[in-house]
C-alpha positions in Angstrom: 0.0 0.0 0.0 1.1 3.3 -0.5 0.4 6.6 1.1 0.4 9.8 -0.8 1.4 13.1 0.6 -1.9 14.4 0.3 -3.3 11.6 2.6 -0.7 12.0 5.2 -1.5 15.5 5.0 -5.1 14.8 5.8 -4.9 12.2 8.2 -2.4 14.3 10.6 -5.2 17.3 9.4 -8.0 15.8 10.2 -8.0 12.1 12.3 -4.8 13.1 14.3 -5.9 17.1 14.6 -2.4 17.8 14.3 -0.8 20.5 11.5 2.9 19.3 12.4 4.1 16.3 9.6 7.4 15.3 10.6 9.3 13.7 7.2 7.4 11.8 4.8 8.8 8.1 5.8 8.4 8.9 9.8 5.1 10.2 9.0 4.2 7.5 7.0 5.3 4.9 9.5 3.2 7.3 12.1 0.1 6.9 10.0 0.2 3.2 9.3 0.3 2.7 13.4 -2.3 4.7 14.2 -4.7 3.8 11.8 -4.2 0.4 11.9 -4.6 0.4 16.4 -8.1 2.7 15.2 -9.1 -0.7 13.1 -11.8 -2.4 15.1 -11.5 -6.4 14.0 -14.0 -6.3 11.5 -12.3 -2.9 9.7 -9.2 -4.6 10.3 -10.2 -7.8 8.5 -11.6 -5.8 5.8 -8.4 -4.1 5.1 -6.8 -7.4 4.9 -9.2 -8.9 2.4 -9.3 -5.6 0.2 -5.8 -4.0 0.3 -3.5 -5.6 -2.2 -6.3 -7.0 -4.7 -5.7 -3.4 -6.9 -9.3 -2.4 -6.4 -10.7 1.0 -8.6 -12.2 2.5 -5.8 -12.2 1.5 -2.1 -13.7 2.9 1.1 -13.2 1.4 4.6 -14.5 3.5 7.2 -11.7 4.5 10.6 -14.3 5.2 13.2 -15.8 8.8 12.2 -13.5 9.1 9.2 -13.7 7.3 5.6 -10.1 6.5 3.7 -10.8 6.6 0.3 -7.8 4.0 -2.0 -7.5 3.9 -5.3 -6.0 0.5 -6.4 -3.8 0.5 -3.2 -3.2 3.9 -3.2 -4.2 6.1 0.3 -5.4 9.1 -1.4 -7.5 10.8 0.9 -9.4 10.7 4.6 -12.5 12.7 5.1 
């Protein structure tokens, strides 16, 4: 899976209601732990399942948020 800037962006914007992005790998490696310890088992399981299968358009829901991938690309959170 891969993140893009814009994501990262966003997620520290909006799920970690931070404006501070550290560099892009740190940030990246911030981003995957967080959202994957916000998975509950069944988003979790869905992420499994779904990620890595190159799927047009993808939305799994992260508690009040949505992360939108296009064929395993993060591309936004809203």
């Amino acid at each position: 899976m891969i993140f893009t800037t814009h994501f990262i962006e966003r997620y520290f914007e909006r799920v970690l209601d931070c404006n501070k992005i550290s560099q892009y790998s740190e940030a990246v490696s911030a981003v995957y732990t967080d959202m994957l310890d916000r998975f509950s088992i069944q988003q979790f399981m869905a992420y499994e399942h779904f990620v890595g299968n190159n799927i047009d358009k993808l939305v799994l829901p992260l508690g009040f948020y949505r992360i939108i991938f296009n064929n395993d690309t993060a591309i936004t959170v809203y």
